[in-house]
N, C-alpha and C positions, 0 to 999 in steps of 0.2 A: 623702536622708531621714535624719532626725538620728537617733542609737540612744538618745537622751536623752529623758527628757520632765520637764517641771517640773511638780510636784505642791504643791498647800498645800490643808494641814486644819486643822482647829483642833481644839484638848480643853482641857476642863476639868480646872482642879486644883485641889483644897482644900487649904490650907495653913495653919497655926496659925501667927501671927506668931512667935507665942515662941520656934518652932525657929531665929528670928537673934536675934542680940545687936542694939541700937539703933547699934552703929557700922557692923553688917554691912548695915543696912537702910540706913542713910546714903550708903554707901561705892555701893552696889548703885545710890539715889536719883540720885548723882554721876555716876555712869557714863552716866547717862541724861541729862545737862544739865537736871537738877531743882534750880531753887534751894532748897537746904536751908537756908538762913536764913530762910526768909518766915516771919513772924509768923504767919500758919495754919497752917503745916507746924508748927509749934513749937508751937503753941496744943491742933492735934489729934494731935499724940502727948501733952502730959499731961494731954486727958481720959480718950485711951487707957489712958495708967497709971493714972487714977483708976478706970479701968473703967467709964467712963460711954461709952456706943456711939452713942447717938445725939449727941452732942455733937462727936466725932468725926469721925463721919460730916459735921457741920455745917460743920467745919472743912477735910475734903478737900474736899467739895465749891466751898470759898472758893478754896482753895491747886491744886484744878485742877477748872477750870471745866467740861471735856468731863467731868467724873463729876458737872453738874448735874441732879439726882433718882435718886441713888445709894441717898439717906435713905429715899427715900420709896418706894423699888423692894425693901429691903432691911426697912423697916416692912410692905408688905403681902406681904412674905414670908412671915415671921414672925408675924402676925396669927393 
């Protein structure tokens, strides 16, 4: 009998982007075989800096496709 047991949980965390710099978030993107040149990754970081969220949001959902209806789960959050 093993003295070990494997455990997995998950949690939640809020995070403000702001607390990385955009090469911390890039560098972090890389780590993860994220192409950080696609034209939607690029696209939805400067609606991000424009501050427009829904726009954004438009643009990850393009740049990774498993976050299709991210917009629309995060609109009737907010409602």
């Amino acid at each position: 009998m093993s003295k070990y047991k494997t455990v997995e949980t998950y949690v939640d965390v809020e995070v403000d982007l702001d607390a990385w710099t955009d090469e911390e978030l890039l560098e972090e993107l890389r780590s993860r075989n994220v192409e950080t040149d696609s034209p939607d990754l690029v696209n939805a970081i400067l609606w991000y800096k424009r501050g427009n969220i829904k726009e954004t949001l438009h643009y990850l959902e393009m740049a990774f496709p498993e976050l299709n209806g991210l917009s629309e789960k995060v609109k009737n959050e907010f409602s």
